[in-house]
C-alpha positions as CSV (number, residue, x, y, z in Angstrom):
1,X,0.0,0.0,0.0
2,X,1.4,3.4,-0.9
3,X,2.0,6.1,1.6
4,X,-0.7,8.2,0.1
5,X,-3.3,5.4,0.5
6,X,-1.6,4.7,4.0
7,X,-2.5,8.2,4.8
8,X,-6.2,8.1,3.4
9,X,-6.7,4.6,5.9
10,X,-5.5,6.8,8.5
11,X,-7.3,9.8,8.2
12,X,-10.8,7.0,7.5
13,X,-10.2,5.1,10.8
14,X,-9.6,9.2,12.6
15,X,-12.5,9.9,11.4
16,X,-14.4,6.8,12.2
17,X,-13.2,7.0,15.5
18,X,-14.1,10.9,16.2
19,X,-17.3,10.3,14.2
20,X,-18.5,6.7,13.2
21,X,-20.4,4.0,15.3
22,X,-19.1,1.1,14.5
23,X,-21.2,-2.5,14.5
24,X,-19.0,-5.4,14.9
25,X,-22.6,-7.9,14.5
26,X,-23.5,-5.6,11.5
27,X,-22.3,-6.7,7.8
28,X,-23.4,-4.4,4.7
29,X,-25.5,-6.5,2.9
30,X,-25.3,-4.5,-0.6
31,X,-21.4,-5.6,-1.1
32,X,-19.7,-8.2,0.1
33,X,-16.9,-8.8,2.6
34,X,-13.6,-7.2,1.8
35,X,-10.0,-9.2,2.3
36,X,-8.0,-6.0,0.2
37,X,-8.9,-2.3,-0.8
38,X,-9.5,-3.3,-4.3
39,X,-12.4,-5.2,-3.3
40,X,-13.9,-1.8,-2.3
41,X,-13.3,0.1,-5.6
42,X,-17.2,-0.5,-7.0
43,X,-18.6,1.4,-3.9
44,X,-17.1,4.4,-4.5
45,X,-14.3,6.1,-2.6
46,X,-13.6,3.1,0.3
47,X,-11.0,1.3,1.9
48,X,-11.0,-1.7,3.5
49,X,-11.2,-2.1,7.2
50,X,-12.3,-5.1,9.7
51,X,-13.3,-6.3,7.1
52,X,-16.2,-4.7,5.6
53,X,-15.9,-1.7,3.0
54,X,-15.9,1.8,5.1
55,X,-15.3,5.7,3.3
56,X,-11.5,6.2,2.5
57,X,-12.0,9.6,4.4
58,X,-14.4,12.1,6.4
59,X,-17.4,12.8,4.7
60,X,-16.8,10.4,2.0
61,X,-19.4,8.2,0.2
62,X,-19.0,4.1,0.3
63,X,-22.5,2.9,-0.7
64,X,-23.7,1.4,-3.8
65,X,-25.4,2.7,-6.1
66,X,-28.7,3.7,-5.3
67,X,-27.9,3.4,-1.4
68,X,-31.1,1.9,0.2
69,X,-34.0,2.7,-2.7
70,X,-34.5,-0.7,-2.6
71,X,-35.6,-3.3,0.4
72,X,-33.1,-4.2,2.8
73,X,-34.5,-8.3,2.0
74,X,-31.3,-9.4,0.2
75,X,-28.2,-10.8,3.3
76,X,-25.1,-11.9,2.6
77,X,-24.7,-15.3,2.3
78,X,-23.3,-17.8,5.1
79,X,-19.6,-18.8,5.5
80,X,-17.9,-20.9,7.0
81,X,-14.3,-20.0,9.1
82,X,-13.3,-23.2,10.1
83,X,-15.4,-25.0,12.1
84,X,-17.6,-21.5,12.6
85,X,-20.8,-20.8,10.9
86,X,-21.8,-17.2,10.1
87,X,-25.4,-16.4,9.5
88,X,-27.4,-13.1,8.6
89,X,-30.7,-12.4,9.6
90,X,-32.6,-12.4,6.5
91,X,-33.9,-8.6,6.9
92,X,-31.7,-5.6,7.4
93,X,-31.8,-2.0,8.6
94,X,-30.4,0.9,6.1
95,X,-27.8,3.2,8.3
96,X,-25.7,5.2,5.8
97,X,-27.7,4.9,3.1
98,X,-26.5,0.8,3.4
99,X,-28.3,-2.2,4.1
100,X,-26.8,-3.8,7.2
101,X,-27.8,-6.9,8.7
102,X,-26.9,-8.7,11.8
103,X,-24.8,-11.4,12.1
104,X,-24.8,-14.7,14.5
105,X,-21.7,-17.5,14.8
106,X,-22.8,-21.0,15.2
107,X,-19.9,-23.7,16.6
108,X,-20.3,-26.6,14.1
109,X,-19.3,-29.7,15.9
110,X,-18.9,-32.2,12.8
111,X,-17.5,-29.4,10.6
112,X,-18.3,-26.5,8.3
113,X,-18.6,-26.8,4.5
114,X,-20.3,-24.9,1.7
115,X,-21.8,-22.1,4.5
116,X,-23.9,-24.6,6.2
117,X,-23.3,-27.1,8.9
118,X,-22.1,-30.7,8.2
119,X,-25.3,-33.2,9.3
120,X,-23.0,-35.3,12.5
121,X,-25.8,-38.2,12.0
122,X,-24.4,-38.5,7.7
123,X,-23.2,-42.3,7.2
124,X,-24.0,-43.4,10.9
125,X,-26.1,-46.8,10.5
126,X,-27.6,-47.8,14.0
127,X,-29.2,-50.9,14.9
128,X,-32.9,-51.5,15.1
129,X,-34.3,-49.5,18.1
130,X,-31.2,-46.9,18.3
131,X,-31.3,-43.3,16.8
132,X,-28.4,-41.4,15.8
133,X,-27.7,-38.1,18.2
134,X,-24.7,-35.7,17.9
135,X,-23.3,-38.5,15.7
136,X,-23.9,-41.5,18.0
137,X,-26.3,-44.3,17.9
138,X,-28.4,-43.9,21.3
139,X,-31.3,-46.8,22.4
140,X,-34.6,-44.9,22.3
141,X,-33.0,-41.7,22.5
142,X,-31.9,-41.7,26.0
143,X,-28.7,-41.8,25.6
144,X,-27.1,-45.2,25.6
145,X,-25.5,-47.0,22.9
146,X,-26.1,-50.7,23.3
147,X,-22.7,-52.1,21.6
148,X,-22.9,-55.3,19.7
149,X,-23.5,-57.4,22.5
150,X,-26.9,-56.3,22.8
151,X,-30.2,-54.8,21.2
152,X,-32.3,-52.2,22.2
153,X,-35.9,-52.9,22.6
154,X,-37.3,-49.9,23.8
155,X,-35.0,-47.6,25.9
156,X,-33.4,-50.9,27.0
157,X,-30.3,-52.5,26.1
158,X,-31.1,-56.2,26.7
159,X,-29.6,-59.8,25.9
160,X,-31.8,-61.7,24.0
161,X,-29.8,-64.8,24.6
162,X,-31.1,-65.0,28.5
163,X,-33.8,-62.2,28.8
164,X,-37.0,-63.9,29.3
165,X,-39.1,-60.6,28.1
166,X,-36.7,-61.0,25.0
167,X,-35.8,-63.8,24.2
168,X,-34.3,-64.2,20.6
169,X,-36.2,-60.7,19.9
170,X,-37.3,-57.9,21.6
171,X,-40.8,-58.0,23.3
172,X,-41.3,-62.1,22.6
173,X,-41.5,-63.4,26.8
174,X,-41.4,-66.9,27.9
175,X,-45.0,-67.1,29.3
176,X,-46.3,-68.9,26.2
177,X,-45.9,-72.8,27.8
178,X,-46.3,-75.9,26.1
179,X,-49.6,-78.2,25.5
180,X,-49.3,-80.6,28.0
181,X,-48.4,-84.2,26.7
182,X,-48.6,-87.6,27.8
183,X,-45.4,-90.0,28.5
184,X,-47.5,-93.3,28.7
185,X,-50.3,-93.0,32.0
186,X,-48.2,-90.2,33.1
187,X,-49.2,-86.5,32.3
188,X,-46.7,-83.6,31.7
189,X,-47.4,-79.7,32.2
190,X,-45.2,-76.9,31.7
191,X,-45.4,-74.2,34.3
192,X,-44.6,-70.2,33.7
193,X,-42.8,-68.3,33.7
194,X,-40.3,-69.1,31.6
195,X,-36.5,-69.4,31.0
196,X,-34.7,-68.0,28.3
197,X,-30.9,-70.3,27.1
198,X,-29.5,-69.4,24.2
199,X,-32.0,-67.7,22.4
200,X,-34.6,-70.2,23.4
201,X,-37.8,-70.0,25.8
202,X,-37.8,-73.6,28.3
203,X,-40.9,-74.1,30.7
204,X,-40.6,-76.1,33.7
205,X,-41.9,-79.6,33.5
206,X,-45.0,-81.1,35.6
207,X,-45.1,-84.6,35.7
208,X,-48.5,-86.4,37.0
209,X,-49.3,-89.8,36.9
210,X,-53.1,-90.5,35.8
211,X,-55.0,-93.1,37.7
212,X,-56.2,-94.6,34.6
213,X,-55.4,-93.4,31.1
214,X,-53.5,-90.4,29.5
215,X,-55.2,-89.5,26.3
216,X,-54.7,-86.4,24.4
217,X,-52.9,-84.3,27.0
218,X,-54.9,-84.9,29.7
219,X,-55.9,-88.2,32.3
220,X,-59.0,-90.2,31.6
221,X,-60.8,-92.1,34.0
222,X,-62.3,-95.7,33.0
223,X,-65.6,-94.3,32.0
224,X,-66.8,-96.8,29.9
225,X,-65.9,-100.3,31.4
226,X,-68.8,-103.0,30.8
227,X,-71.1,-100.2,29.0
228,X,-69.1,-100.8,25.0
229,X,-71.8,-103.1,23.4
230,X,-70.0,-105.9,21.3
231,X,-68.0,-105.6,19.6
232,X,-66.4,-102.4,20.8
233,X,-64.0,-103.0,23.5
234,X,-63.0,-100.0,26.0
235,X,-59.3,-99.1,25.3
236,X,-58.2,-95.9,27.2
237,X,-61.6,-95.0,28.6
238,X,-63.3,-95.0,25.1
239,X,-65.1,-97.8,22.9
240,X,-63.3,-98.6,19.8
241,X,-63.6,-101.7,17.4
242,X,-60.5,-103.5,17.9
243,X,-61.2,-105.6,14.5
244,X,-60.6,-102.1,12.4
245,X,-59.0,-99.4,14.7
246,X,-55.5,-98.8,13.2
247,X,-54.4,-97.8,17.1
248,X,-55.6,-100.3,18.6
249,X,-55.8,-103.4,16.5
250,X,-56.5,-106.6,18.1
251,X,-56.2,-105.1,21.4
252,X,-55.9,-102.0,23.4
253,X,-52.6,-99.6,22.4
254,X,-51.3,-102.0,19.4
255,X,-51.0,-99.6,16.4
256,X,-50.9,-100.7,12.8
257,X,-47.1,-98.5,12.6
258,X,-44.5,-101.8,12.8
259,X,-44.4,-103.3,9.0
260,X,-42.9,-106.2,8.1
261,X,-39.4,-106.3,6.7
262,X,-38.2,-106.2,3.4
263,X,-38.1,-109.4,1.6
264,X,-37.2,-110.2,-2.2
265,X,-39.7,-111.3,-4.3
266,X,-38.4,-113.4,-6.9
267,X,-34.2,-113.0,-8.0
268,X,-34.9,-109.5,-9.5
269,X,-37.0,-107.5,-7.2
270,X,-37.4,-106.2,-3.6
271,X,-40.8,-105.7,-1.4
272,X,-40.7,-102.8,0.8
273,X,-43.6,-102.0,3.1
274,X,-45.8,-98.9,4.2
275,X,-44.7,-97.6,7.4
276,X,-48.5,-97.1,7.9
277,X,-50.6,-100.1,7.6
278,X,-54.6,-101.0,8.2
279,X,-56.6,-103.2,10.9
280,X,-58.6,-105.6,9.3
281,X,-60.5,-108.5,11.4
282,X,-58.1,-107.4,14.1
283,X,-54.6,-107.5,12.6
284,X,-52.3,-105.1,10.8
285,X,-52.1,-105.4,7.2
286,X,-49.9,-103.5,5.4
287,X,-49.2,-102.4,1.4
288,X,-46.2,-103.1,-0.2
289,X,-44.5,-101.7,-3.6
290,X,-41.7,-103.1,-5.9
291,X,-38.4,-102.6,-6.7
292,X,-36.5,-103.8,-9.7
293,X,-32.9,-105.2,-8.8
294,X,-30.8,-104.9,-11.9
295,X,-28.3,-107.1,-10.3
296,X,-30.1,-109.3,-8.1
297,X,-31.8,-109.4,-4.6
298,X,-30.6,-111.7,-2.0
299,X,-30.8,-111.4,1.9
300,X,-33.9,-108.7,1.4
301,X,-31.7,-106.0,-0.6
302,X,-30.7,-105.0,-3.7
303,X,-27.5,-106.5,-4.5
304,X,-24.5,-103.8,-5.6
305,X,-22.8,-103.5,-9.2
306,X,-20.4,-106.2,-9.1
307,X,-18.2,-103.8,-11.2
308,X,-18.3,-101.0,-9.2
309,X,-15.0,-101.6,-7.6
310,X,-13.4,-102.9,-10.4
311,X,-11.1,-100.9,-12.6
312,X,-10.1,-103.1,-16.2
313,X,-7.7,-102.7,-18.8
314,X,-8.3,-99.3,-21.2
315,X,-9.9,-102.2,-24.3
316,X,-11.5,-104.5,-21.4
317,X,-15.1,-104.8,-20.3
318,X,-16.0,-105.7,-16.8
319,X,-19.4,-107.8,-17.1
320,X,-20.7,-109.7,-14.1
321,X,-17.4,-108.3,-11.9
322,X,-14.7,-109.8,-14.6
323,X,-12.6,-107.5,-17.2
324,X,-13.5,-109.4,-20.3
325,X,-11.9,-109.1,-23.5
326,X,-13.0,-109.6,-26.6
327,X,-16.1,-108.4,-28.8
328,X,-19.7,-108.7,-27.8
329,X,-20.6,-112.4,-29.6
330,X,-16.9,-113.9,-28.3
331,X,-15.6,-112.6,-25.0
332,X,-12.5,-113.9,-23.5
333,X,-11.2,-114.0,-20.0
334,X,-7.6,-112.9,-20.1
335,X,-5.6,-115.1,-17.7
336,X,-1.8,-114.8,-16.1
337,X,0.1,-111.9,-17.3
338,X,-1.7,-111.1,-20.2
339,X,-3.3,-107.8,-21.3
340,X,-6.5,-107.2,-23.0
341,X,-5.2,-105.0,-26.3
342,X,-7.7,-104.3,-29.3
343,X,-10.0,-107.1,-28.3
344,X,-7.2,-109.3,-28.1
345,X,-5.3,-110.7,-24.8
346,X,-1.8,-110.2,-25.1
347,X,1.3,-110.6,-23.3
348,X,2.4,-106.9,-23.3
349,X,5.8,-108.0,-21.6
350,X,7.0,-109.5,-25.1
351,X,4.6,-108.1,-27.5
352,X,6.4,-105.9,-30.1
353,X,3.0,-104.5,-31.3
354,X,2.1,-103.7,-27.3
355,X,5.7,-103.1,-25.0
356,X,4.8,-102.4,-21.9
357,X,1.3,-101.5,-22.7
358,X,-1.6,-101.4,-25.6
359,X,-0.6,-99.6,-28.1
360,X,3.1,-98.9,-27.5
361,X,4.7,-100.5,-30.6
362,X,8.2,-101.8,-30.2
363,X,9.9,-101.8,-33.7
364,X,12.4,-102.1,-36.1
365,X,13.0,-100.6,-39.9
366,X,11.4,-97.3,-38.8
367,X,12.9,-94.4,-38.0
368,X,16.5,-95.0,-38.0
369,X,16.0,-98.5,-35.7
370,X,18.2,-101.2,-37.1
371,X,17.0,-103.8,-34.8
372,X,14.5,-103.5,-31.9
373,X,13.4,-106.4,-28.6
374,X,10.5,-105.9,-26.1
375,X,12.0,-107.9,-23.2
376,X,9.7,-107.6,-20.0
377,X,7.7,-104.9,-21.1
378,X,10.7,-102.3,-22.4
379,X,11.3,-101.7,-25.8
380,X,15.7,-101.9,-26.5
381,X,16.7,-100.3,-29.6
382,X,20.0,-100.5,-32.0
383,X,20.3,-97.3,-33.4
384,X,20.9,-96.9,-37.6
385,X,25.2,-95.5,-37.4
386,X,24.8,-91.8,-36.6
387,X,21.6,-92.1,-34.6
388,X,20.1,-92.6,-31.2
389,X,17.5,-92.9,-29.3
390,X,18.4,-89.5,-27.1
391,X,15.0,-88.6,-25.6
392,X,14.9,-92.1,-23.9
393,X,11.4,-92.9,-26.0
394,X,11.9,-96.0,-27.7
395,X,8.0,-95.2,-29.4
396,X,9.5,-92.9,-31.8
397,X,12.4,-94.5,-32.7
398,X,16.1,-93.3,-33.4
399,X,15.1,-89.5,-33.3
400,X,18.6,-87.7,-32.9
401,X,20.7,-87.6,-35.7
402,X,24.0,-87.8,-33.9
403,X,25.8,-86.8,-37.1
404,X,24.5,-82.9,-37.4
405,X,22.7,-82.7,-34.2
406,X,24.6,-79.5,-31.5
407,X,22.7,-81.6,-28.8
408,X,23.3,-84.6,-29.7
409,X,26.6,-84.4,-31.1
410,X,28.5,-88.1,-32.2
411,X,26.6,-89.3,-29.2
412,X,23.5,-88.2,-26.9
413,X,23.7,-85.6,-24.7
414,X,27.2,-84.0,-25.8
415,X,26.2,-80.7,-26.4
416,X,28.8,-78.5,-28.6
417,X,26.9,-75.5,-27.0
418,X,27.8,-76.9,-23.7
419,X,31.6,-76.8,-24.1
420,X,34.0,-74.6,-22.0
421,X,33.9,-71.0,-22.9
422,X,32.2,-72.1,-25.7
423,X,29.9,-69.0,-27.7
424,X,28.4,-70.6,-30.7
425,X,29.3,-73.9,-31.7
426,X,27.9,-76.7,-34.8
427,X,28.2,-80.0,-35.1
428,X,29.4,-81.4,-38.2
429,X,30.4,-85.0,-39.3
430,X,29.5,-86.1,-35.4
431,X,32.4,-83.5,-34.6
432,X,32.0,-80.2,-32.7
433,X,32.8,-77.3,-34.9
434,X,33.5,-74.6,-32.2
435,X,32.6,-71.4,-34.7
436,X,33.9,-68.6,-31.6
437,X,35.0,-68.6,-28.0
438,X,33.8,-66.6,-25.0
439,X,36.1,-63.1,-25.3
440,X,39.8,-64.2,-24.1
441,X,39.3,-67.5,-23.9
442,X,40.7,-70.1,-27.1
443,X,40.6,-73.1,-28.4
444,X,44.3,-73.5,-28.8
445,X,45.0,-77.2,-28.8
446,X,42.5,-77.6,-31.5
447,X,40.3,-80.0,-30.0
448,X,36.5,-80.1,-30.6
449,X,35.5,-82.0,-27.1
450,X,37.1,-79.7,-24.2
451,X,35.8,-76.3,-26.3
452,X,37.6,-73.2,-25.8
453,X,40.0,-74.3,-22.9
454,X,42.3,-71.8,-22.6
455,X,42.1,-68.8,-20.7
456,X,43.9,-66.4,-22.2
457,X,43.9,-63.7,-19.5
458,X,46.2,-66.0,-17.1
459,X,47.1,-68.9,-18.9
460,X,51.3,-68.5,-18.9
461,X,52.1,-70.8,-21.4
462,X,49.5,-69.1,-23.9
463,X,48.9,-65.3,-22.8
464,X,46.6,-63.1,-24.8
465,X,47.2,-65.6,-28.2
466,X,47.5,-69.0,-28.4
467,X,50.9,-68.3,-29.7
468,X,52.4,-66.5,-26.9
469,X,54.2,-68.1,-23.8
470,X,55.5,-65.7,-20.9
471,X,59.6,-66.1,-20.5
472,X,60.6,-68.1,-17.1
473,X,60.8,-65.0,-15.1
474,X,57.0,-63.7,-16.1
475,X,54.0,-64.7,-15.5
476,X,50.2,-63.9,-17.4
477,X,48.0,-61.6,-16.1
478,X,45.0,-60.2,-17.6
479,X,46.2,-61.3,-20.9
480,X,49.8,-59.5,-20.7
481,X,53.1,-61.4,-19.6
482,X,54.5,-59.4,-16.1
483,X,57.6,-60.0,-14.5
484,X,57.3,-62.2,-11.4
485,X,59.9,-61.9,-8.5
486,X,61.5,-65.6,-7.8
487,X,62.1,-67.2,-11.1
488,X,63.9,-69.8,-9.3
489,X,61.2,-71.3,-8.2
490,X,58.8,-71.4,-11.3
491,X,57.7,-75.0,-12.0
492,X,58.5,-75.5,-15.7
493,X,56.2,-78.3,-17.8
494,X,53.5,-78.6,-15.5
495,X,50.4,-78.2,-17.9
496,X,51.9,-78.8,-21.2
497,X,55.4,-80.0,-20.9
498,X,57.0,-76.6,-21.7
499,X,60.7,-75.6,-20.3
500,X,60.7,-71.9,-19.3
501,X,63.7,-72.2,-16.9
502,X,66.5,-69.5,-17.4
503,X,69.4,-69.7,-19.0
504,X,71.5,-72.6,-17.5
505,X,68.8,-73.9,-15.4
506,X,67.5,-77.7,-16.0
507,X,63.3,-78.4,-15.8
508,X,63.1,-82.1,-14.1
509,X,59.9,-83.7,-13.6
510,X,59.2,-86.8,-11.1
511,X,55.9,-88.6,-10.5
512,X,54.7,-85.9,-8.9
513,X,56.2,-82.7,-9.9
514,X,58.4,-80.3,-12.0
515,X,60.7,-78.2,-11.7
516,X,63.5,-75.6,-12.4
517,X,66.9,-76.9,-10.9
518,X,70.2,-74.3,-11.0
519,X,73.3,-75.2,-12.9
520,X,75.6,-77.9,-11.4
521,X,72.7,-79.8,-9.4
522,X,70.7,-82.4,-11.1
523,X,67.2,-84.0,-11.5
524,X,66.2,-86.1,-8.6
525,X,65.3,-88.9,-11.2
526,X,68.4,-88.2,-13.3
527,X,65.4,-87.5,-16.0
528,X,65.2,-83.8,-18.1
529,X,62.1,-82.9,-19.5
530,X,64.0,-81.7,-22.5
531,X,64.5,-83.9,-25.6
532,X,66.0,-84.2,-29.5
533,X,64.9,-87.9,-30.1
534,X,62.7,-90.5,-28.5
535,X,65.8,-91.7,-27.0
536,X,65.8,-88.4,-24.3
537,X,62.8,-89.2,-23.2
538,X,62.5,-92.2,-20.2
539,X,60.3,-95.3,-20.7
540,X,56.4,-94.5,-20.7
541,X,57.2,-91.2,-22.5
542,X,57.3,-89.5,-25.8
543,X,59.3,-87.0,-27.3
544,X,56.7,-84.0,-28.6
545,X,56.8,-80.9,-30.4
546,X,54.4,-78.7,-29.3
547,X,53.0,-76.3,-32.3
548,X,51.8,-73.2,-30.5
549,X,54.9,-73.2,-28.0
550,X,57.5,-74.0,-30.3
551,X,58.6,-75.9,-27.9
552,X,60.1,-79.5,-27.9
553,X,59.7,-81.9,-24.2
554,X,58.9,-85.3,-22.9
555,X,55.3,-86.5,-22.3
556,X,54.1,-89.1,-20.0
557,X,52.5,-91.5,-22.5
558,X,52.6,-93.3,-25.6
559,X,51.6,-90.3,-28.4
560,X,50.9,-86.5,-28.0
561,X,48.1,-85.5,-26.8
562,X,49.0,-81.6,-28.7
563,X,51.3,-81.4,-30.9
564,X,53.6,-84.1,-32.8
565,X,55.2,-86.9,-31.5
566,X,58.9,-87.2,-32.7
567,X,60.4,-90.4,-34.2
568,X,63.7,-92.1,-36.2
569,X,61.5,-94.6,-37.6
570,X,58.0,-96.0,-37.5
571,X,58.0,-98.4,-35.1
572,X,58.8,-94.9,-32.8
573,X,54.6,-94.2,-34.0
574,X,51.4,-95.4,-32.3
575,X,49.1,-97.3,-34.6
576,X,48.0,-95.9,-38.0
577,X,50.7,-93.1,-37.6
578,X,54.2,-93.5,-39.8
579,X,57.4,-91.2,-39.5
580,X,57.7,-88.5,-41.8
581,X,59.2,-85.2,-42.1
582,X,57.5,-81.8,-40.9
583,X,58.8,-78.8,-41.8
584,X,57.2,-75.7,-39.1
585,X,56.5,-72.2,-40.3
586,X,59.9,-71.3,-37.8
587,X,62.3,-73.3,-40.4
588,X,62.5,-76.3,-38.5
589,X,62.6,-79.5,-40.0
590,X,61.3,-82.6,-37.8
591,X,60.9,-86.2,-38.1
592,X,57.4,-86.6,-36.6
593,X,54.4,-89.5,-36.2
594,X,51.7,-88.3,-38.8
595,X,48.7,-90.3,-39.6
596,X,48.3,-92.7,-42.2
């Protein structure tokens, strides 16, 4: 606010105090409320203060227009602050020239929305009997909330599990007793009030035994004795015909309510009797009806299906409580350890057409089976060259081609995917073809069945290539050859038979170890891994030349597992090798085993 209008608020409020009444219950009802000055700028030259819209100074005008021409009938509407109602009385008064109309604040105990007062009883559902006060359910009004382990019936919370003026429900009292009854001669009453257990009105019980008869509820005397003219007889002080009364049939108290027993009539069908027969010439008489027994009646029932409990073969029939085999005009018992197949009993322990169950057909001449058995109940194949039987299902044959399948590869279950390191491999000729290798790892000694074997991060004899051995005095790490701090003690030819001793040092091997001796000393076994000829090496070795090492050392052995295998002459070779010469891209020339 500038200081001008600062000034102007000032001055108003002097003048208001020198001059003005002011009505703290009193709102203009011609323009509303004010939070800021602007909201005065319709009514002419005003500020805002308290408030309410009041002149900016003395002797100014702040009506609107027309000032109080017209009924004082129209309030402001009601607001909320908070939980606070504000109301206006719905006609005003004109003092200067403005409708003004007086105000009242109501306390809103469930809240204030929307300039009204929020309803406390909203969403509140009480029980049958209660009524919702302030927001709580109360039992007739008075006050008391009954909980949910009672009900209100009236102004009273009550349980009407025990409460014998409300039992189950409100305003249903035990004082309703029985009909009396009669236990044989002896009467029973039921005296009130009653109890109320469990929801449940009980009566007290008044047992009195009747001189003569009990009949219907009440004790009769012997009123008719010798006055029943023949031929009535007197049962239970009253005349009956004992040749035709259903309750007393023959004599006094027999009822016609006992029938006979079931009882088969004929091989196919049971009697059953009424429970409620007739008296006729003084005996019970009852009515029976018939039913059919598909499989028989014996001992006065219904006899059970006699292949209920049975379970036969899948192409078996169980008539009369036997699996028969067979079609309708011939049907065959099938004995011992044979098997009811296609209507046929067959012994599915040797059957080719049903191994080991109807159906399952053992044989040869069919995909890729050279020769097939069914030998107790298993089917045993041999396998066409090239094929075999890999998913263990003899049913469909020879199904893995063992001479292009990657699963399957030269025999079941080698998978060329499977191999060490291994990224995408074929199988060709029943031979892995590794196609690539996990990064830094190789396949350096060339072989398809141990994949890509070497490890070319840490592999000393091969580091970063296949081609690249670290010097006796480093060691592979991460692919890189770095120095290492004892050479001395390096083992030399412990994977592949290489010597990486230094200069003047010896590699020796024994049966269980290698290793790098210093000049002068020598090998425990008098034995040097290095070799020339054959003849270097001891007996149970070879002499090899290793490709990727360059290398030349004695294997344990007869032949090279990598590499070549030197010899003088063929008898030097294993079998379908001979002795040639070699000559290595390093412009060596060897006599080596090569195959035939």
């Amino acid at each position: 606010m500038s200081m001008n209008r600062m000034m102007v608020v000032f001055l108003g409020v002097l003048f208001c105090l020198a001059g003005c009444v002011f009505h703290p219950d009193i709102d203009d009802g011609n323009r509303p409320n004010c939070d800021s000055d602007t909201d005065c700028d319709p009514y002419g030259d005003c500020v805002c203060l308290g408030g309410v819209c009041v002149p900016s100074e003395a002797g100014g005008e702040c009506v609107i227009e027309g000032g109080c021409d017209q009924a004082c009938d129209n309030p402001p509407p009601d607001v909320c602050n908070g939980d606070v109602l504000k109301t206006h009385s719905s006609t005003g008064e004109c003092i200067d020239s403005s409708c003004r109309y007086a105000s009242e604040t109501i306390e809103c105990p469930a809240g204030c929305e929307d300039g009204a007062c929020l309803d406390p009883c909203a969403g509140v559902d009480c029980d049958p009997g209660e009524e919702c006060i302030e927001g709580a359910c109360m039992c007739g009004g008075t006050g008391q909330d009954c909980g949910p382990d009672s009900t209100c019936c009236g102004t009273e919370c009550v349980d009407t599990d025990v409460d014998a003026n409300h039992c189950r429900e409100c305003n249903r009292a035990c004082d309703n007793p029985f009909d009396p009854l009669c236990d044989g001669n002896v009467l029973i009453t039921f005296g009130r009030p009653g109890e109320c257990t469990d929801g449940l009105c009980t009566y007290p019980e008044i047992r009195e035994a009747c001189p003569f008869f009990c009949v219907n509820g009440a004790c009769a005397g012997q009123t008719c004795g010798e006055d029943c003219e023949s031929p009535m007889t007197c049962c239970a002080g009253q005349c009956v015909d004992t040749t035709s009364d259903t309750g007393n049939c023959g004599t006094c108290g027999k009822a016609c309510n006992d029938p006979p027993e079931p009882r088969c009539n004929g091989p196919q069908q049971l009697a059953i009797y009424d429970t409620e027969g007739n008296c006729s010439n003084g005996g019970c008489e009852y009515e029976w009806y018939p039913v059919s027994c598909e499989f028989g009646c014996a001992e006065a029932a219904c006899l059970p299906d006699p292949c209920a409990m049975i379970e036969c073969d899948d192409d078996a029939q169980c008539i009369g409580g036997e699996c028969l085999c067979g079609s309708e005009d011939l049907l065959t018992l099938c004995s011992g350890e044979t098997v009811c197949c296609q209507g046929a009993c067959v012994d599915t322990y040797m059957d080719m057409s049903n191994c080991g169950g109807c159906g399952l057909v053992c044989e040869a001449g069919v995909n890729h089976v050279y020769d097939a058995w069914c030998i107790d109940g298993i089917c045993y194949l041999w396998c066409d060259p090239d094929s075999g039987d890999c998913d263990e299902n003899p049913f469909n044959g020879c199904e893995a081609y063992t001479w292009n399948d990657t699963s399957n590869c030269g025999e079941c279950g080698f998978d060329c995917t499977q191999l060490p390191a291994v990224e995408i491999a074929d199988c060709g000729d029943g031979v892995c073809i590794v196609a690539s290798c996990a990064e830094m790892f190789a396949n350096c000694d060339g072989e398809p069945w141990n994949g890509c074997e070497t490890d070319l991060m840490n592999d000393r004899y091969r580091c970063g290539d296949c081609y690249t051995p670290c010097t006796f005095d480093h060691q592979c790490v991460d692919g890189y050859c770095v120095p290492v701090t004892d050479p001395v003690e390096i083992i030399c030819g412990y994977d592949i038979d290489i010597t990486v001793c230094s200069d003047g040092m010896v590699c020796c091997y024994t049966a269980l170890e290698r290793y790098c001796i210093l000049p002068g000393e020598s090998c425990q076994d008098g034995v040097e891994v290095q070799c020339d000829e054959p003849e270097d090496c001891q007996d149970g070795h070879s002499c090899c030349f290793d490709v990727a090492m360059r290398s030349v050392s004695c294997v344990m052995g007869n032949g090279c597992a990598s590499g070549y295998q030197l010899c003088q002459e063929e008898a030097d070779c294993p079998e379908a090798h001979e002795c040639g010469t070699i000559v290595f891209g390093t412009g060596q020339t060897f006599m080596v085993c090569m195959p035939i």
